[in-house]
C-alpha positions as CSV (number, residue, x, y, z in Angstrom):
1,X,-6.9,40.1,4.0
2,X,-9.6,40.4,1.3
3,X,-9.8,43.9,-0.3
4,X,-13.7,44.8,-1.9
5,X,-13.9,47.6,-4.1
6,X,-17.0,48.9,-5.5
7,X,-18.5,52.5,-5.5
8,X,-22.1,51.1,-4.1
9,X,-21.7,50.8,0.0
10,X,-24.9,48.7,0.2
11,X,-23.1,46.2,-2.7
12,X,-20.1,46.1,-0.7
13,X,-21.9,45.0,2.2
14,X,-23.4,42.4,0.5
15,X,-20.3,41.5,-0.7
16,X,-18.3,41.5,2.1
17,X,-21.7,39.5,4.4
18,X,-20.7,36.7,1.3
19,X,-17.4,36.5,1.7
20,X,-17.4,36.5,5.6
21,X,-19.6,33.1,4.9
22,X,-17.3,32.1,3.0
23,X,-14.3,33.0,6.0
24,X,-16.1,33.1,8.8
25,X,-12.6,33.1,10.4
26,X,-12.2,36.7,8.7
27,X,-14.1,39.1,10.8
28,X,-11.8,42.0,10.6
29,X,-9.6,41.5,7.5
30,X,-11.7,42.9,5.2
31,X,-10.6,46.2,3.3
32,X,-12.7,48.1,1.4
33,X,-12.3,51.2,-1.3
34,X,-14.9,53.6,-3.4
35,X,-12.7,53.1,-6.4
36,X,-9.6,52.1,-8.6
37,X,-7.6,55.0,-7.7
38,X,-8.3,53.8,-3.6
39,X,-7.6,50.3,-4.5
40,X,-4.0,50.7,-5.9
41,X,-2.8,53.0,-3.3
42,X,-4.4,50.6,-0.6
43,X,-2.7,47.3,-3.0
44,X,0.2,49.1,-2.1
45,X,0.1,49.1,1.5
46,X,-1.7,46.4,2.4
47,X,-1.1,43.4,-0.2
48,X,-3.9,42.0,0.4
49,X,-4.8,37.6,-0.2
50,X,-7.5,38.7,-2.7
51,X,-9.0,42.0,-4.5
52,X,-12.9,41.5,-5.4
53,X,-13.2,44.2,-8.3
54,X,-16.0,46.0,-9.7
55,X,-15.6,47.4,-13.3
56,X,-17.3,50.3,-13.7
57,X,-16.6,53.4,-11.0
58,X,-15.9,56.7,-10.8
59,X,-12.3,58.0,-10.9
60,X,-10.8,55.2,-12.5
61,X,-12.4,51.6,-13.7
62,X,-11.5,48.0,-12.2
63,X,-9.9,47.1,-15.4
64,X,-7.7,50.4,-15.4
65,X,-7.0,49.6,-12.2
66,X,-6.6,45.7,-11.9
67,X,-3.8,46.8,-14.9
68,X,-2.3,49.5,-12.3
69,X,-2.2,46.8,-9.3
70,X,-0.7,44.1,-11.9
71,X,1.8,45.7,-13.4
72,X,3.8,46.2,-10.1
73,X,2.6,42.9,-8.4
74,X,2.2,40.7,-11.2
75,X,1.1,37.9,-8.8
76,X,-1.7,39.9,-7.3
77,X,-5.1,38.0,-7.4
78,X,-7.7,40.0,-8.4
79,X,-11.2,38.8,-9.1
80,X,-13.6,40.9,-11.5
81,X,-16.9,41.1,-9.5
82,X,-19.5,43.2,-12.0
83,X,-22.7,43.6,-13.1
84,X,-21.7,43.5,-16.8
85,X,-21.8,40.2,-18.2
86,X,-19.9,41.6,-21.7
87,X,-17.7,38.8,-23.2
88,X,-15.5,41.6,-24.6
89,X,-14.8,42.8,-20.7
90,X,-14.6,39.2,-20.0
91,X,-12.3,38.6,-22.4
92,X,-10.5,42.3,-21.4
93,X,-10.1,41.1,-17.7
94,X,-8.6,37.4,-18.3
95,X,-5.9,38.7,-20.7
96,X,-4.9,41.1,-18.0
97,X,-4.9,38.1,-15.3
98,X,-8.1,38.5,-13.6
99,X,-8.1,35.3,-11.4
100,X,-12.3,35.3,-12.4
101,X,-15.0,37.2,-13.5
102,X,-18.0,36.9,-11.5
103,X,-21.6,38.1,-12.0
104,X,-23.1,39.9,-8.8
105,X,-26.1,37.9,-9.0
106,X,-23.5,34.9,-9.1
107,X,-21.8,35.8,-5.9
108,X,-21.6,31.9,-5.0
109,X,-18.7,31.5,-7.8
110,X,-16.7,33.5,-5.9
111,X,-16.1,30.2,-2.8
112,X,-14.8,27.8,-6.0
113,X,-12.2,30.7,-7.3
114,X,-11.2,31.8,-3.9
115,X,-10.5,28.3,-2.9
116,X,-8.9,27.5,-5.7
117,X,-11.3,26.2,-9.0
118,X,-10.2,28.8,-11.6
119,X,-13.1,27.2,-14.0
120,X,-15.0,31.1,-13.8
């Protein structure tokens, strides 16, 4: 199971179209949540494969939230997925073990970290 969370349906649905190219095997296994207070208690139940992770939302942010997730499941794989390019949330996310940091206009990164190239 793949988890997208992002507070912009439409980008979720572009999103989630990507990553179903990238699984076509993974029609139905995709979760999806408005913001970082959804995605821990969903972490939580579900443990889902990968979390695709927007930064900035309402409620609480990825990073808070990534944090959250981490700090029970320290093996969870989280992905940034953002429109915010900052070297100093960059930076932010890979000390707290984002598995990547991808660009929303660079939505083609995410095949090489979900399939294992950690170069992102």
């Amino acid at each position: 199971m793949i988890m997208i969370v992002d507070d912009n349906a439409p980008v979720r649905g572009i999103i989630r179209q990507y990553v179903r190219n990238i699984y076509p095997t993974m029609r139905n296994d995709i979760y999806e949540c408005n913001d970082g207070v959804e995605a821990v208690d969903a972490y939580h139940r579900l443990h889902p494969e990968w979390v695709l992770m927007d930064i900035k939302m309402p409620n609480m942010d990825g990073l808070t939230a990534m944090k959250a997730i981490r700090r029970q499941f320290p093996a969870a794989r989280i992905i940034i997925v953002t429109n915010f390019g900052d070297p100093e949330l960059r930076d932010e996310a890979k000390q707290n073990g984002a598995a990547g940091y991808v660009l929303k206009e660079r939505l083609w990164e995410l095949k090489g970290l979900m399939h294992g190239d950690r170069s992102s």
